[in-house]
BAKERO-660608 format. One record per atom (N, C-alpha, C, O): z negated, y, x negated; atom name. Coordinates in pm, 1 decimal, decimal comma. Layout:
N
Z_Y_X_CA
...
***
This chain:
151
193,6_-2064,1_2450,4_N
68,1_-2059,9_2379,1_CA
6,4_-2200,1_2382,8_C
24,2_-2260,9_2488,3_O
-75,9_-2274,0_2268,5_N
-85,3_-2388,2_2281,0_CA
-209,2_-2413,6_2285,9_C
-270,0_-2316,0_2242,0_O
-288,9_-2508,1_2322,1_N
-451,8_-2502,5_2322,8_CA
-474,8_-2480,7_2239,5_C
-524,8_-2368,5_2247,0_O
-475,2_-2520,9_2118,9_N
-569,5_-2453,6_2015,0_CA
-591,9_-2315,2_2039,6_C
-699,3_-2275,5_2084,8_O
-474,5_-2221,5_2006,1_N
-503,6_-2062,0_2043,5_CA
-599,5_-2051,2_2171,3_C
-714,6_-2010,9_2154,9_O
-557,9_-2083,2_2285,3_N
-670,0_-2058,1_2375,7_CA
-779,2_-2144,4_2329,6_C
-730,5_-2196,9_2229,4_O
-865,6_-2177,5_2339,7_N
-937,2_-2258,3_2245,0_CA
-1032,6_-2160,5_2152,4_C
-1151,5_-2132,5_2167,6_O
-955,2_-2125,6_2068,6_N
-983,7_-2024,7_1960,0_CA
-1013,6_-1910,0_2044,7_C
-1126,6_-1867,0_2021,1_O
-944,3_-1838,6_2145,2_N
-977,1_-1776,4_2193,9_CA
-1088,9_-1721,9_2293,1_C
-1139,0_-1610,5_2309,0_O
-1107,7_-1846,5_2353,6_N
-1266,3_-1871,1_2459,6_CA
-1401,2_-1890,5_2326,6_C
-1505,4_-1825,2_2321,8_O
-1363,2_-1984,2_2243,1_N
-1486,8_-1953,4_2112,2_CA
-1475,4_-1808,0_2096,7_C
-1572,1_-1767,4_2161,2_O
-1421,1_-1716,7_2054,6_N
-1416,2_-1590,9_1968,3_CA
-1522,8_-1541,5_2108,2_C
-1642,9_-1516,9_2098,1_O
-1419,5_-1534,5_2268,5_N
-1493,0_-1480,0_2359,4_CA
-1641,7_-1465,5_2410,9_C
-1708,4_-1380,7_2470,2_O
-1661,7_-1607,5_2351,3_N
-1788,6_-1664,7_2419,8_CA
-1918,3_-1584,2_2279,6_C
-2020,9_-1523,4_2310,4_O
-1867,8_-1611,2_2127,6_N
-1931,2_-1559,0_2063,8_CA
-1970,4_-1428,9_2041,4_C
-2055,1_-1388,1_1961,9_O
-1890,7_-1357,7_2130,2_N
-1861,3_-1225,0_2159,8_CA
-1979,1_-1160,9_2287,7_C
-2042,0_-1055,1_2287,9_O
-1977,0_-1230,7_2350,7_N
-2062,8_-1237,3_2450,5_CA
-2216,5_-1249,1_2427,1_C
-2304,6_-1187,5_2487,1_O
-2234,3_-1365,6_2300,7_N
-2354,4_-1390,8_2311,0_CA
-2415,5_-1309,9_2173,6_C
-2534,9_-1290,3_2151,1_O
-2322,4_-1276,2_2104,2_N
-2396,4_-1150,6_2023,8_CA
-2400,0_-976,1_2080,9_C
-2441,5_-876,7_2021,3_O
-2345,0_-988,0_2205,2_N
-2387,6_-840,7_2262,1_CA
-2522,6_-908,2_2348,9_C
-2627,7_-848,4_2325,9_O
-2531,1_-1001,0_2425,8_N
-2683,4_-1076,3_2461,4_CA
-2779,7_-1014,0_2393,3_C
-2846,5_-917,4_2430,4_O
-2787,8_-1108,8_2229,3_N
-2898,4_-1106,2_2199,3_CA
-2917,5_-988,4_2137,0_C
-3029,1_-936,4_2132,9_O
-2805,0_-931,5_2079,1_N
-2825,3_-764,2_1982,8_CA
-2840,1_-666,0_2087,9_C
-2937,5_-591,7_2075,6_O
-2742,5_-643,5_2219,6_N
-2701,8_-493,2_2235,4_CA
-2582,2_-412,1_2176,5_C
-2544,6_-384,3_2062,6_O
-2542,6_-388,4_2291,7_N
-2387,6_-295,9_2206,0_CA
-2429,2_-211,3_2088,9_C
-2369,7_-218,0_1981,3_O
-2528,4_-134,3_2109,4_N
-2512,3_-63,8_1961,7_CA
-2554,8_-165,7_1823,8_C
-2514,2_-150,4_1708,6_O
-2628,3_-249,6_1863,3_N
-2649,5_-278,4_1698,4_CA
-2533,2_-379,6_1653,6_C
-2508,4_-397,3_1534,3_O
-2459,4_-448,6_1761,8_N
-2325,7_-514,1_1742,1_CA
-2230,1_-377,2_1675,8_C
-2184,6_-406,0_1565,1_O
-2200,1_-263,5_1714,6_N
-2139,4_-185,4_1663,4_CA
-2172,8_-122,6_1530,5_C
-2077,8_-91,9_1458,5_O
-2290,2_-100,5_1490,5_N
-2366,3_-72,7_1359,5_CA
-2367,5_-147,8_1250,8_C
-2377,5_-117,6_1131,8_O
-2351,9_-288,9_1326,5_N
-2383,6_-432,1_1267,2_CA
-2280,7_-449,2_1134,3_C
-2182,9_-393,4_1184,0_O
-2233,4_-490,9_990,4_N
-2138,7_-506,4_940,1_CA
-2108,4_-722,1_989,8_C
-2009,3_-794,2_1001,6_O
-2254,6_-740,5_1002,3_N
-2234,0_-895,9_1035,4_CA
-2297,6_-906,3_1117,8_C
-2413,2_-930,2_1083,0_O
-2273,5_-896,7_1288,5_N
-2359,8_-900,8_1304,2_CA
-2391,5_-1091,7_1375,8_C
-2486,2_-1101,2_1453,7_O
-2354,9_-1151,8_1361,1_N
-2416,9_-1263,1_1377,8_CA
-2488,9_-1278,6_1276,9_C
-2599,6_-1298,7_1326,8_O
-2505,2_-1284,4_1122,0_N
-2607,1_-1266,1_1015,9_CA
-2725,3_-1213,5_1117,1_C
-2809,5_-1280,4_1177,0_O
-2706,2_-1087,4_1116,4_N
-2852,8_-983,9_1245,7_CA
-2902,4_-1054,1_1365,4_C
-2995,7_-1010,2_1432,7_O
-2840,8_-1161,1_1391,1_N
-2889,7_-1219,7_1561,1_CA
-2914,4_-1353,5_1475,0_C
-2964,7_-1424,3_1562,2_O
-2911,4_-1419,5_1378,2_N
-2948,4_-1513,7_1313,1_CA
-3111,9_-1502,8_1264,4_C
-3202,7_-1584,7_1250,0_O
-3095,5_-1332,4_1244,6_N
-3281,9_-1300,6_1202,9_CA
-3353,2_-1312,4_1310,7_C
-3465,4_-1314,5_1260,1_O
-3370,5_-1322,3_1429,4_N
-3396,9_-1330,5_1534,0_CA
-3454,7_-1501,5_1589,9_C
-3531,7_-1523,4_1683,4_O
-3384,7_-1610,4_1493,0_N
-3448,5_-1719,4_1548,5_CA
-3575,6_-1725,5_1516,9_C
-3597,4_-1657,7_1416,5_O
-3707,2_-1798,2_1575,7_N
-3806,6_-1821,3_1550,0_CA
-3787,4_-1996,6_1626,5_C
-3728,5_-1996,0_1734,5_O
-3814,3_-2077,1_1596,1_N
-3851,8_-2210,1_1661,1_CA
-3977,9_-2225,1_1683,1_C
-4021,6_-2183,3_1575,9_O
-4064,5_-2253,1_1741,1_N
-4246,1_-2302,3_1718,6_CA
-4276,1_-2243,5_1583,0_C
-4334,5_-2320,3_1506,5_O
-4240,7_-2091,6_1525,8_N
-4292,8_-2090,2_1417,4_CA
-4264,4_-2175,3_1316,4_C
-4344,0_-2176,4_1222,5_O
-4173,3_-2244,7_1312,5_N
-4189,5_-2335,2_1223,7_CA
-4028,1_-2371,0_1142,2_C
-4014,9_-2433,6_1036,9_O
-3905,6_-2304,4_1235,5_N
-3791,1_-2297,4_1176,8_CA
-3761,4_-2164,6_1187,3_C
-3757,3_-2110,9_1298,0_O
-3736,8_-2095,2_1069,8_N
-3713,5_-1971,0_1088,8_CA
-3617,5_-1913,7_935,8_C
-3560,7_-1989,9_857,5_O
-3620,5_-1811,3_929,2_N
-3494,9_-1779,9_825,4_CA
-3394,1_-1837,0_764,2_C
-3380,6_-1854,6_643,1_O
-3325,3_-1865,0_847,8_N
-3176,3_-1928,3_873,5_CA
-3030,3_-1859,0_832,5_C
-2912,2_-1893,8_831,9_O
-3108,5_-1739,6_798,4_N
-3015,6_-1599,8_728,8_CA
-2901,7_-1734,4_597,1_C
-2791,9_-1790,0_596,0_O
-2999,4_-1725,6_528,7_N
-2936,7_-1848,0_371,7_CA
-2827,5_-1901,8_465,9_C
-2712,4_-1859,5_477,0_O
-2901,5_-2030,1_548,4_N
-2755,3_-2115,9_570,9_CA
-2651,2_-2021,5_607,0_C
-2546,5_-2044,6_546,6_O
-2645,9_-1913,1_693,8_N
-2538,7_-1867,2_766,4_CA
-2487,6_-1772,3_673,1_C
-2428,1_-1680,1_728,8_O
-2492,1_-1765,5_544,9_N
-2433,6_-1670,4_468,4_CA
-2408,3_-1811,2_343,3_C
-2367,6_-1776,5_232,4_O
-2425,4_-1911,3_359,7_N
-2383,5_-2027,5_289,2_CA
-2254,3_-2071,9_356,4_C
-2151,3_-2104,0_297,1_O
-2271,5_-2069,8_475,0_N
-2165,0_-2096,8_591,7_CA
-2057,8_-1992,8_537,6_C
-1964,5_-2031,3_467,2_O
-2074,7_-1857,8_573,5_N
-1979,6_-1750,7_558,5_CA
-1915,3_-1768,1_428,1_C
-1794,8_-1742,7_425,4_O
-1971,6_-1806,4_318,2_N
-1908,9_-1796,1_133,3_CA
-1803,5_-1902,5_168,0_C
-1683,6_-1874,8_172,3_O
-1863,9_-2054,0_198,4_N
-1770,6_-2138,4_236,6_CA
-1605,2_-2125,1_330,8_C
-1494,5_-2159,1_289,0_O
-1645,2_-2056,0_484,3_N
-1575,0_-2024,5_526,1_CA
-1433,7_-1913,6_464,3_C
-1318,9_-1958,1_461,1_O
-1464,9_-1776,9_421,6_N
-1465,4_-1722,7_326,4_CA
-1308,3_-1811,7_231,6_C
-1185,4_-1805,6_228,4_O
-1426,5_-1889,6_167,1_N
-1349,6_-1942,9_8,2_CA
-1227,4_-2092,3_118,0_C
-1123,1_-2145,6_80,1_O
-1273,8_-2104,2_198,0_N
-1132,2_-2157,5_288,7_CA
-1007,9_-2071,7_343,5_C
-889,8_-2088,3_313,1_O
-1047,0_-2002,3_407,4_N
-990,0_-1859,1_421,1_CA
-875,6_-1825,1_328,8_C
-753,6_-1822,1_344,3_O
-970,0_-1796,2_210,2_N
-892,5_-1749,6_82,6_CA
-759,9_-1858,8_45,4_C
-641,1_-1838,5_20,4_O
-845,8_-1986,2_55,7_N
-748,2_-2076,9_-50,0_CA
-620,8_-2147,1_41,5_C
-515,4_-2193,3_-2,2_O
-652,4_-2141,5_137,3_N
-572,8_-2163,2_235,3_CA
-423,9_-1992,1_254,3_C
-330,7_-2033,7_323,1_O
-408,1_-1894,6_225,9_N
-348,6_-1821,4_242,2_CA
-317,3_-1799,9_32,8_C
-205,0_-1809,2_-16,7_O
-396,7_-1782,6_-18,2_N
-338,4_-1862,8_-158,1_CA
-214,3_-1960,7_-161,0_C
-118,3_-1938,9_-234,9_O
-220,2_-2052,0_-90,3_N
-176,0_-2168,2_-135,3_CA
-41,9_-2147,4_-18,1_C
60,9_-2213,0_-34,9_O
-52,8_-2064,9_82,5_N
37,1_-2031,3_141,6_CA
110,0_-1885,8_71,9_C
201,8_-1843,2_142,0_O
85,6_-1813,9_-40,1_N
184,8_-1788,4_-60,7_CA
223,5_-1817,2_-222,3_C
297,9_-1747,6_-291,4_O
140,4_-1959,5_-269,3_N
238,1_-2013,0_-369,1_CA
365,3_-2047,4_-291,4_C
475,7_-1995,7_-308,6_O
334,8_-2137,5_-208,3_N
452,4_-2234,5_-137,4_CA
570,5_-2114,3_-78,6_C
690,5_-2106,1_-104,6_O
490,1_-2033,5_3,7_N
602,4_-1925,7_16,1_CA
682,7_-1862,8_-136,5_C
798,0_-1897,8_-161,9_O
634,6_-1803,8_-194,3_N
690,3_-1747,4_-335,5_CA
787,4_-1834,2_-385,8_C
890,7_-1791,3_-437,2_O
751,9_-2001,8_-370,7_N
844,1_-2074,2_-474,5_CA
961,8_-2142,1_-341,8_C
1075,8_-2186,0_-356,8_O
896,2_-2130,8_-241,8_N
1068,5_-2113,3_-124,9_CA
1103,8_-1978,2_-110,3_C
1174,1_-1945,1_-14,9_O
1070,5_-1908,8_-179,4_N
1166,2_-1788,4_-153,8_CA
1264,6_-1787,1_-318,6_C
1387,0_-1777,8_-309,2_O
1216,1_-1794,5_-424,5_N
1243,3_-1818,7_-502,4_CA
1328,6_-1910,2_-557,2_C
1411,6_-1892,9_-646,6_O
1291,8_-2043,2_-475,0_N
1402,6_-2172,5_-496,4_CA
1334,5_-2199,7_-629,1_C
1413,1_-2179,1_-721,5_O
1180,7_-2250,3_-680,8_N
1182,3_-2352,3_-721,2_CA
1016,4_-2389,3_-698,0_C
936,3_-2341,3_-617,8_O
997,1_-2510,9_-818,0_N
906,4_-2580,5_-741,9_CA
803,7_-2496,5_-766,1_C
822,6_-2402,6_-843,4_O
665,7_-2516,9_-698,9_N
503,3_-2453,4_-740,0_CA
475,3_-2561,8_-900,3_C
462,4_-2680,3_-930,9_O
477,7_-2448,8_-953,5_N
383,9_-2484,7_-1104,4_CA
247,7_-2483,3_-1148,5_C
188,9_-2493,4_-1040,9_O
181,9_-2478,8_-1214,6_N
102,4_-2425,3_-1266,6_CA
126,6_-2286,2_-1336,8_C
23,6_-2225,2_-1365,5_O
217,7_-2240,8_-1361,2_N
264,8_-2115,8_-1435,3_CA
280,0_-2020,1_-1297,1_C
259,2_-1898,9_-1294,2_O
305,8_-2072,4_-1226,4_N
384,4_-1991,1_-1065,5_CA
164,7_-1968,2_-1017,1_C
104,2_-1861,0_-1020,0_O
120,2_-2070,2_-990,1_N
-42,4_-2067,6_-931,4_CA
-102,0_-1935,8_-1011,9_C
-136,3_-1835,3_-949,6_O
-109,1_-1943,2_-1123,6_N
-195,3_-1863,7_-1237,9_CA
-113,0_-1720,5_-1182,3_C
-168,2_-1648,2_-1099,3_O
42,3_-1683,7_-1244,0_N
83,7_-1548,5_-1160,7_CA
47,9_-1502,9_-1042,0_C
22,4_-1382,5_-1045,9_O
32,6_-1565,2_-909,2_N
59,0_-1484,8_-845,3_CA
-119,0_-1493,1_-822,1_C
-167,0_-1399,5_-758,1_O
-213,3_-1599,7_-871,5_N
-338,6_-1569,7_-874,3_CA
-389,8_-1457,1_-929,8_C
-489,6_-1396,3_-890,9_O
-323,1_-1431,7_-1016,8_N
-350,2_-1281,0_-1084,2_CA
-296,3_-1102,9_-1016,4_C
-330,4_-984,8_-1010,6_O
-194,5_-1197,6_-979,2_N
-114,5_-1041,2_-925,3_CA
-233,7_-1007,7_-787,2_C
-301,2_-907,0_-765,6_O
-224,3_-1126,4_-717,7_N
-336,2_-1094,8_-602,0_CA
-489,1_-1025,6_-627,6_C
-526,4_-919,0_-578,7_O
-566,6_-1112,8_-715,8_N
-715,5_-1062,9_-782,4_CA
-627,5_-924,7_-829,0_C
-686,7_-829,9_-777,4_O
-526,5_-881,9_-895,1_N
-529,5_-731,1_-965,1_CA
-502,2_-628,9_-841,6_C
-516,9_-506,9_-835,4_O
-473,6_-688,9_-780,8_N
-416,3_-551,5_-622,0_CA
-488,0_-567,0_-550,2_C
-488,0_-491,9_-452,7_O
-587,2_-673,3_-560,9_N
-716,3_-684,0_-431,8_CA
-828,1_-573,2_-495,4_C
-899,6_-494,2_-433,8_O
-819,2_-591,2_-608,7_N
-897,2_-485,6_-676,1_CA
-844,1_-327,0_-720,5_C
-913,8_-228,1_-743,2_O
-737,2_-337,2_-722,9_N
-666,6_-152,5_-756,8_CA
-672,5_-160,4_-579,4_C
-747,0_-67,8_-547,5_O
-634,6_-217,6_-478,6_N
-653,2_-191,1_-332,9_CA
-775,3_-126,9_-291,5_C
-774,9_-4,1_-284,1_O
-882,4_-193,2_-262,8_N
-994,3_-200,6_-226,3_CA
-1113,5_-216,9_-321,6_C
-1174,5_-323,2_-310,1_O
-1155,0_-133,9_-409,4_N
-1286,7_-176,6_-492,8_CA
-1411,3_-243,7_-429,1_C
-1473,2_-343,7_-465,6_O
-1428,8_-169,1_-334,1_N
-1578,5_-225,9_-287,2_CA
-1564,2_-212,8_-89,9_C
-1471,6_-170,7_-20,6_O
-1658,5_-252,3_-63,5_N
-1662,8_-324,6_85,6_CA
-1645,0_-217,8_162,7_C
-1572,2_-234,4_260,6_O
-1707,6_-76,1_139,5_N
-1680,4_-18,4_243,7_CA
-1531,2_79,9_212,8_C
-1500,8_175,4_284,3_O
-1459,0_39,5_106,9_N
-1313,8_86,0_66,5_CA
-1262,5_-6,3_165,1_C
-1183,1_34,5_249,9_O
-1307,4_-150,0_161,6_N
-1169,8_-255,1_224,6_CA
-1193,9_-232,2_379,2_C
-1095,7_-234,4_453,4_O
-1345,8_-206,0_441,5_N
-1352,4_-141,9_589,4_CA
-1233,0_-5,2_596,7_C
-1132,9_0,0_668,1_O
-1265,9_63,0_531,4_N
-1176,6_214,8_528,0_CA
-1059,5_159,1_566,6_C
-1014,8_136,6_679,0_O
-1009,5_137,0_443,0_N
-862,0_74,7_474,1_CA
-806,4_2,5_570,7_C
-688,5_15,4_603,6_O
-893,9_-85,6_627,4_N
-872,0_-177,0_727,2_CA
-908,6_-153,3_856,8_C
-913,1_-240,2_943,8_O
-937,7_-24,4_873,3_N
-975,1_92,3_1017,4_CA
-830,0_224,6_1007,7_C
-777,3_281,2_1103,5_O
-806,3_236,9_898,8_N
-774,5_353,9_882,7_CA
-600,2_386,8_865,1_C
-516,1_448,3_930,6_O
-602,3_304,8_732,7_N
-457,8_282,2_677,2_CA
-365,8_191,4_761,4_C
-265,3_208,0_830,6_O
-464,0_62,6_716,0_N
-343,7_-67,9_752,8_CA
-299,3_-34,6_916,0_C
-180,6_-49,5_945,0_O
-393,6_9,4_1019,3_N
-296,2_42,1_1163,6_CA
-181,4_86,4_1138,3_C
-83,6_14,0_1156,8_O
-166,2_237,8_1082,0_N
-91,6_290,2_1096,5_CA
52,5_239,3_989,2_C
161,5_247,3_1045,9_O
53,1_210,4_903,7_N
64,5_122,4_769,7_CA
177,5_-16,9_808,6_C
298,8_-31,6_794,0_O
69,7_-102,5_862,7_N
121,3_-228,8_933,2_CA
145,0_-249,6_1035,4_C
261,4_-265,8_1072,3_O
76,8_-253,9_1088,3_N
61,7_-266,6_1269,3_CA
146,2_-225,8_1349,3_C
203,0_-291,2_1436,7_O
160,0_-102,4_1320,0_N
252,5_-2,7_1349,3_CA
426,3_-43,6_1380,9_C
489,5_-28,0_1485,4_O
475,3_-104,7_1238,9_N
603,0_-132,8_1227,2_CA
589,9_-239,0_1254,2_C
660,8_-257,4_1353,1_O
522,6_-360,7_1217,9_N
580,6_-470,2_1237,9_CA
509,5_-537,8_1369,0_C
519,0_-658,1_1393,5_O
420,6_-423,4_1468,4_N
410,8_-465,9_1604,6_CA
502,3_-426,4_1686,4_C
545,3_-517,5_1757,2_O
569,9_-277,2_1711,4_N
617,4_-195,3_1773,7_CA
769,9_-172,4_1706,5_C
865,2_-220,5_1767,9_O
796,5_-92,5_1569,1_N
904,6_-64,1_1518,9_CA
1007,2_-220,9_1510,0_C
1105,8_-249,0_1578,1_O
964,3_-273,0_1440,3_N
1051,3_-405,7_1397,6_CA
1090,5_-486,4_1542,1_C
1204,2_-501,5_1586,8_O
975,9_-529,2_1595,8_N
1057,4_-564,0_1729,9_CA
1160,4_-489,7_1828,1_C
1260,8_-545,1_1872,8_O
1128,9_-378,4_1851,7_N
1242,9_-262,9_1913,3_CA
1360,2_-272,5_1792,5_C
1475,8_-244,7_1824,5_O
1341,2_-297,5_1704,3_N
1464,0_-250,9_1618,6_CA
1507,9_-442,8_1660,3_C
1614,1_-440,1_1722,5_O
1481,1_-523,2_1651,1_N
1514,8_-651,9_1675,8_CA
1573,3_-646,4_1803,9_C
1694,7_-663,0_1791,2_O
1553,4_-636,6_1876,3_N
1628,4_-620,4_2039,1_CA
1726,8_-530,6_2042,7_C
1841,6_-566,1_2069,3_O
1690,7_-383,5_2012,5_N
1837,7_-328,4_1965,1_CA
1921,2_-419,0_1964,7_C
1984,8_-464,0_2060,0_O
1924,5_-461,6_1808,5_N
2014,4_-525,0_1719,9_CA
2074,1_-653,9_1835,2_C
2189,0_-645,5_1878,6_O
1972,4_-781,8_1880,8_N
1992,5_-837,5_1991,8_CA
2100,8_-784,5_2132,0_C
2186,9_-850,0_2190,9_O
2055,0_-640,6_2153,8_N
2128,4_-597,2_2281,8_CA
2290,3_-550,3_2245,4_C
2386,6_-555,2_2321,9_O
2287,3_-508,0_2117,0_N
2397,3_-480,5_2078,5_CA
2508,7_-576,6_2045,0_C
2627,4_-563,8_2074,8_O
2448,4_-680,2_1974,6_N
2509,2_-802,1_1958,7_CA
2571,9_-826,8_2090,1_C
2691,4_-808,6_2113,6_O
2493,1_-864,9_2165,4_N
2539,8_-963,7_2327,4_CA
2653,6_-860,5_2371,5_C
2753,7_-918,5_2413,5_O
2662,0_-713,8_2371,8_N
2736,1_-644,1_2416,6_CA
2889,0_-642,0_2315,1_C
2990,9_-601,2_2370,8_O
2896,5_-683,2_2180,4_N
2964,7_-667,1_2121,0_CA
3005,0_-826,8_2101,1_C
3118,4_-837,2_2054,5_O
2940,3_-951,8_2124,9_N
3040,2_-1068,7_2102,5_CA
3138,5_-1099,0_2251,6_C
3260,9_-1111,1_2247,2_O
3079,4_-1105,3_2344,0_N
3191,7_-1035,3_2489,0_CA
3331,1_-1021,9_2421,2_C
3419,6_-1106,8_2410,3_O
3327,0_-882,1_2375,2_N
3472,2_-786,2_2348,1_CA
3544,9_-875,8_2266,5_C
3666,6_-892,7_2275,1_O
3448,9_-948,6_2166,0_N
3543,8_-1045,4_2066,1_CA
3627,7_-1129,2_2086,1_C
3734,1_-1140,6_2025,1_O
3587,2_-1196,7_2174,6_N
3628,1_-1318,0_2217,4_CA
3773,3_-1342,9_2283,1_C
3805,6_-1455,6_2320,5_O
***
């Protein structure tokens, strides 16, 4: 594991910490954002206060990095799996195929929560935490037992 991940990991922890602080377990659990909710909460001398804007200026940004960054990872994937280069014809497809299945997927926010509590565990998680690796070692244990005999 390399610092960054831990790293990433003591931030996530620490932010974790300090929004059950200032909220409370239940409204962290109620919360859909809840750092947005512990953001309503600053007051400075009266005099700096609703800070909500920036931190949902922050989030669109973050967000639209997010996005374009895993975009652009699976032009590059698509056209190495494919064997050729990223186009402009290749960007526009699979920009579309994505916007059309993000939308027949998930219409609205509390569809993509549903799904993403409900489905994708059992769905994803599932096989390619648990199934696929056991089936990988299998395959691994069987191998080692079967190049031996070859030889």
């Amino acid at each position: 594991m390399c610092l960054r991940e831990k790293l990433g990991g003591i931030v996530l922890t620490i932010n974790s910490i300090i929004l059950l602080c200032v909220l409370g377990p239940e409204t962290v659990l109620r919360s859909s954002f809840p750092a947005l909710t512990a953001v309503s909460y600053i007051n400075i001398a009266s005099f700096i206060q609703r800070l909500d804007t920036f931190i949902l200026i922050l989030m669109v940004i973050l967000g639209f990095v997010k996005i374009t960054i895993y975009f652009f990872c699976a032009v590059i994937g698509a056209a190495d799996l494919f064997r050729m280069k990223p186009s402009v014809t290749n960007i526009y497809l699979i920009g579309g195929v994505i916007f059309f299945s993000s939308l027949m997927i998930a219409p609205s926010y509390q569809a993509h929560i549903n799904e993403g509590l409900k489905i994708v565990p059992y769905l994803l998680h599932l096989p390619f935490h648990i199934a696929i690796p056991i089936l990988l070692l299998i395959t691994a244990y069987i191998k080692q037992k079967i190049k031996p005999t070859l030889s």
